[in-house]
C-alpha positions in Angstrom: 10.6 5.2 29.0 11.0 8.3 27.8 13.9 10.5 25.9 13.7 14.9 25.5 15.0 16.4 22.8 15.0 19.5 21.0 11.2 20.5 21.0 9.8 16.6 21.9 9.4 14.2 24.6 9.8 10.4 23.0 7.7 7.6 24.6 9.6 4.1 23.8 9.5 1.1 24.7 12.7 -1.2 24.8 12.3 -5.0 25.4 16.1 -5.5 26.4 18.5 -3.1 27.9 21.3 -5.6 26.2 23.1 -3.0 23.7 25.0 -6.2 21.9 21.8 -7.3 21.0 20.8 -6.8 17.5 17.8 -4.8 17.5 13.7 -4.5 15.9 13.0 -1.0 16.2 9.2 -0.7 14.9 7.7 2.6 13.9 3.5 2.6 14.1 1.5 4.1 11.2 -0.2 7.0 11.3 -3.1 7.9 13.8 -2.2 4.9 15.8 0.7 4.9 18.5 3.3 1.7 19.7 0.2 -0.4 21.2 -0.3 -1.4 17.5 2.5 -3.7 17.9 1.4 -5.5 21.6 1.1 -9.0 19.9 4.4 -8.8 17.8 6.3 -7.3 21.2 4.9 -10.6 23.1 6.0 -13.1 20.4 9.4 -11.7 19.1 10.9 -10.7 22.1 11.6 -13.9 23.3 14.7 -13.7 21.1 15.1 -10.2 20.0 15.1 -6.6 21.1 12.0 -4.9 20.3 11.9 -1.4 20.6 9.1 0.6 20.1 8.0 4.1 20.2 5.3 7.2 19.6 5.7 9.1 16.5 5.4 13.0 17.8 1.6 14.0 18.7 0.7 10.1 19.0 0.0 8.0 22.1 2.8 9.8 24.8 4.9 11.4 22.9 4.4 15.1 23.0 3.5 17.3 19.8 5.9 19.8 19.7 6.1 23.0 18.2 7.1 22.5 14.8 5.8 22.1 11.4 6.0 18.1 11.1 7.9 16.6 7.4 8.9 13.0 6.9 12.8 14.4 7.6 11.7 15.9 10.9 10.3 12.8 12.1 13.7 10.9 10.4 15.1 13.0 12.5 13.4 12.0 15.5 14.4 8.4 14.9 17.4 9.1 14.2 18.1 10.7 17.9 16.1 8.0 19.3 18.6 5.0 17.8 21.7 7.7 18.8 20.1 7.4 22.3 20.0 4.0 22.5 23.4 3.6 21.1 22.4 1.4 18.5 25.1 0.4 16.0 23.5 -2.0 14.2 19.7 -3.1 14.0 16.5 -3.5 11.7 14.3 -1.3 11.0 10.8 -1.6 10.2 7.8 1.0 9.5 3.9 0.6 8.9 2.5 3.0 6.4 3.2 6.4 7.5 5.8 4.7 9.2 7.3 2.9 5.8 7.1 6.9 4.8 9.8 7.4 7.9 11.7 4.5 7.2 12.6 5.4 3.7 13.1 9.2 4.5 15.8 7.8 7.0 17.5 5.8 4.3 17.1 8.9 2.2 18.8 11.4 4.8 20.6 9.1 6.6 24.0 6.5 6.5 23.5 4.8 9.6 24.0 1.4 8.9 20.4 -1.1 9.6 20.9 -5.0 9.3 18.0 -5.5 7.5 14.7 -3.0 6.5 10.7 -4.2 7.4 8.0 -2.6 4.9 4.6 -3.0 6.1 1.4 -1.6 4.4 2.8 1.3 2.5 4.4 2.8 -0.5 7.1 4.9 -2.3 5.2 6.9 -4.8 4.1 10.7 -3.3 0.6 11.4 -3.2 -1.7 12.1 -5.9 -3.4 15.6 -6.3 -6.5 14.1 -5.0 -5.2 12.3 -2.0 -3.0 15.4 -1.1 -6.3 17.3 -0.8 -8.4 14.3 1.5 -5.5 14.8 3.9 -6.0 18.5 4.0 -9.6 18.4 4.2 -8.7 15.4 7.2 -6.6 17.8 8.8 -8.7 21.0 8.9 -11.4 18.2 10.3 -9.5 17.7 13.3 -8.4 21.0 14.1 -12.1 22.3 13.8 -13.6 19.4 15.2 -11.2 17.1 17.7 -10.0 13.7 17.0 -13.0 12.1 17.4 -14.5 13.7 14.4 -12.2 11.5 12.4 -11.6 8.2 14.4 -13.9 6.0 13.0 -13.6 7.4 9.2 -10.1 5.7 9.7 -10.6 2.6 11.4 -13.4 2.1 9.1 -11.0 2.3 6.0 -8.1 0.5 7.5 -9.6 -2.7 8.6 -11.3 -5.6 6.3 -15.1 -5.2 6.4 -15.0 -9.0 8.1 -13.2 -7.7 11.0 -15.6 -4.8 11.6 -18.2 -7.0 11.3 -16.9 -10.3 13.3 -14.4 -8.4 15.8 -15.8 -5.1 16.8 -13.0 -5.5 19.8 -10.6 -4.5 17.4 -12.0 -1.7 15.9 -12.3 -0.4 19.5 -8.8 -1.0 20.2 -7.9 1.1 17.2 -10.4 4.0 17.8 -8.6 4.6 21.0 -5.1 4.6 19.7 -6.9 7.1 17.6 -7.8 8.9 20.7 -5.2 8.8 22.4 -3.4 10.9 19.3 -3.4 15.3 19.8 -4.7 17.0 17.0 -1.9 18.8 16.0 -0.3 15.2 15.8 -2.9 14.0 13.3 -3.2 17.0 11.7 0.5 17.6 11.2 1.2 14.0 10.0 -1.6 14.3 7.5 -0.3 17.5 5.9 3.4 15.7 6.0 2.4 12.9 4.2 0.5 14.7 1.5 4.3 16.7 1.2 6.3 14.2 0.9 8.7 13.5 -1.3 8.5 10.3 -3.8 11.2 7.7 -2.2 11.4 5.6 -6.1 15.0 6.5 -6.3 16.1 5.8 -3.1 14.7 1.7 -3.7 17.4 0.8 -6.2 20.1 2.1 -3.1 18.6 -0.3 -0.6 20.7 -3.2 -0.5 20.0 -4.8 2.9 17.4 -7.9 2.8 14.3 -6.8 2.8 10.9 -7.5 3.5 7.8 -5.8 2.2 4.1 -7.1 3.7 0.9 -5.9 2.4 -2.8 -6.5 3.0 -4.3 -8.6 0.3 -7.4 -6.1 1.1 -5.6 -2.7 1.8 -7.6 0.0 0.3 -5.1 2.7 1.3 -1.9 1.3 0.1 -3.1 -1.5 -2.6 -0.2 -4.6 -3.4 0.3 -3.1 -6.7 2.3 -0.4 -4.7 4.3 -3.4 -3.1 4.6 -5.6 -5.8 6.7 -2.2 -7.4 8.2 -2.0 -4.3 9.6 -5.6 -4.5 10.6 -5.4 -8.3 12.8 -2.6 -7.7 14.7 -3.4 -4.1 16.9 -6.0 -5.7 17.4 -8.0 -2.2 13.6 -8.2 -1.2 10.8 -10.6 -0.4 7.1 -10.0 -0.8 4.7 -11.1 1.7 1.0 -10.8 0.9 -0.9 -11.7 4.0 -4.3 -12.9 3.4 -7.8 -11.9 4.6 -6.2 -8.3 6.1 -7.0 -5.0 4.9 -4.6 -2.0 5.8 -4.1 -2.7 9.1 -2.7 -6.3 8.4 -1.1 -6.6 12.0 -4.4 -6.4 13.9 -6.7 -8.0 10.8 -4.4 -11.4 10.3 -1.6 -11.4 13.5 -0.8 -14.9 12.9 0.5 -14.7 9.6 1.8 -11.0 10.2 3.6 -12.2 12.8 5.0 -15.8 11.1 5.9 -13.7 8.3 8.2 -11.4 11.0 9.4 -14.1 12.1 10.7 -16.3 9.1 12.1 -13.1 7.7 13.8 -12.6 11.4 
């Protein structure tokens, strides 16, 4: 399915066309597109609606013209959920993703039942890390996607599941792909501009679940262990043997831990 706005084409996905049913809308992380979440789709919509979709310049969702920020793609949610005539729903985001979610609570009063933090943090980036993603960035656009796709995967995923499941790194190399370069390019340089979400934690008040990797390099569990102490109605969820990409390391306990928070 698909929905035009502005400068944008938004690929979704909706489980249930039911609009009294509460809805899951998922937002992907960065680089990857809505095929991140096949295995949680299959489980959980048995009894929910699951709604996913392409952040602009990943998977089918066109680039656009503009200059991408964490409001701008806030934004795009926010017209998606206005399109679907959602009223009430929960809303969870994976890392760059997690950046979205909390820019929408930041910008945003539309009411959400309950909020999903996977794999990400609050803080804005270092000095150092603002610079990887520029370098990243200025990579791609010299170079094409597939100068970066496997420096990501590589860093995302435990080194036991690159070893024991090269099937899933191949999976995510061609979500990679499937990404433009002004997509990856312009979400790098976003999230390296962002703005620290600290303050906005104390304001969340909906129950609230925050999963990490016990093994993410990118966004370590000290990020969500702060992330828990300061979102007064929220539950930590540390799911074992999974690096960054948790969902596609552990799905089992990703997905049980969905589920009993569900």
């Amino acid at each position: 399915m698909f929905m035009k706005y502005d400068d944008v084409i938004i690929s979704y996905d909706d489980s249930s066309p039911n609009t009294e049913t509460l809805a899951l809308v998922l937002i992907h992380g960065f680089a990857y597109n809505k095929k991140m979440w096949d295995e949680q789709r299959t489980l959980l919509s048995k009894n929910h609606r699951v709604i996913t979709y392409d952040i602009r310049g990943h998977g089918k969702t066109t680039s656009g013209y503009k200059d991408y920020t964490m409001e701008l793609l806030a934004d795009d949610l926010k017209h998606l959920i206005d399109h679907l005539h959602l009223k009430n729903f929960i809303l969870g985001g994976f890392s760059m993703g997690g950046y979205i979610a909390l820019a929408f609570c930041r910008k945003y009063k539309t009411p959400f039942k309950k909020l999903i933090l996977m794999n990400t943090k609050h803080t804005a980036d270092s000095k150092e890390t603002k610079e990887n993603r520029q370098v990243l960035a200025q990579r791609v656009e010299s170079n094409g996607v597939e100068s970066v796709s496997s420096i990501l995967i590589n860093r995302m995923l435990t080194k036991e599941t690159l070893k024991t499941h090269p099937e899933i790194k191949i999976r995510g190399q061609r979500m990679i792909l499937e990404a433009s370069a002004k997509g990856i390019a312009s979400s790098s340089r976003a999230m390296g501009k962002r703005k620290d979400s600290t303050s906005v934690l104390s304001t969340i008040t909906v129950p609230t679940l925050i999963i990490v990797g016990d093994e993410d390099r990118v966004t370590p569990v000290v990020f969500s262990e702060e992330m828990h102490s300061l979102i007064p109605n929220s539950v930590l969820e540390i799911i074992p043997n999974a690096g960054h990409l948790s969902n596609l390391d552990n799905p089992t306990a990703f997905t049980k831990a969905l589920i009993n928070f569900l």
